[in-house]
N, C-alpha and C positions, 0 to 999 in steps of 0.2 A: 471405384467402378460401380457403375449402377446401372443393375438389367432389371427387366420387368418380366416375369414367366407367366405361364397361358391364363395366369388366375388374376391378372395385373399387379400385384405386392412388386414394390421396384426393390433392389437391391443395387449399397455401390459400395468400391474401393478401389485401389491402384492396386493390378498384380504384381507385385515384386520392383518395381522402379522401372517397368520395361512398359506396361499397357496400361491404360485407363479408358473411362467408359464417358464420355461427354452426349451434353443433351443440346442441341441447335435446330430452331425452328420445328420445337415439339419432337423430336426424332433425337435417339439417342446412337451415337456409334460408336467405336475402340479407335483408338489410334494410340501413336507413341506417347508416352509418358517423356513428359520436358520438363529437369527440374526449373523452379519457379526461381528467375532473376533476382537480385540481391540488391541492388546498387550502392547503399548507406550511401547515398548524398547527404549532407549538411541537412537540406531543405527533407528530405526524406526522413532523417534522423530525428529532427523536432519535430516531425509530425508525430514520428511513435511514443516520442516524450510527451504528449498533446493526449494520445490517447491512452497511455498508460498512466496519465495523470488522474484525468475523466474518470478512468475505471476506479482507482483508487478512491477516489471523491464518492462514485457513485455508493462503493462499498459503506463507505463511514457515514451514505447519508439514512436518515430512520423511517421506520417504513411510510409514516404519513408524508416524507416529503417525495420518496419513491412514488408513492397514491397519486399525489397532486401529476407529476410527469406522466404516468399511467394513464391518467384521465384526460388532461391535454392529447395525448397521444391518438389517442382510440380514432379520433377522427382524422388523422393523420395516414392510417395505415400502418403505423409501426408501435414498435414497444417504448413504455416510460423510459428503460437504459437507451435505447436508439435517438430519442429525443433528445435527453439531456448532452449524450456525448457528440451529439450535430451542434446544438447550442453551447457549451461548453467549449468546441474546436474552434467555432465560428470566432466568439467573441476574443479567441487568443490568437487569430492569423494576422 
């Protein structure tokens, strides 16, 4: 859930499995708390094998090759791990 109090500091969590707090078109409201669908499709299943692979890789790799994704990155808008696990998925679809 996440509120914002008269100082603007946001705050969020789900209360209890019943509410949470979403942000749409700048504007944040409460509605019902829906647990998140499951499906393990096959096609589904290899994706998280895809990205728990990545992550793995990403861990054992050493910080100058982390540097190198980092720096690529920057002008991308996102992080060196964000990079490599986009180009890593890519190149295994």
């Amino acid at each position: 859930m996440k509120l914002k109090n008269v100082m603007g500091n946001e705050y969020s969590s789900t209360i209890g499995k019943s509410v949470t707090v979403c942000t749409r078109y700048g504007k944040q409201y409460v509605r019902k708390w829906v647990k998140p669908k499951d499906p393990k499709t096959p096609l589904q299943m290899q994706q998280r094998e895809k990205y728990a692979r990545a992550n793995e890789i990403w861990k054992e790799m050493s910080p100058d090759e982390k540097q190198i994704y980092r720096e690529h990155a920057k002008g991308l808008g996102m992080s060196g791990y964000n990079l490599f696990v986009s180009e890593f998925t890519r190149e295994r679809s």
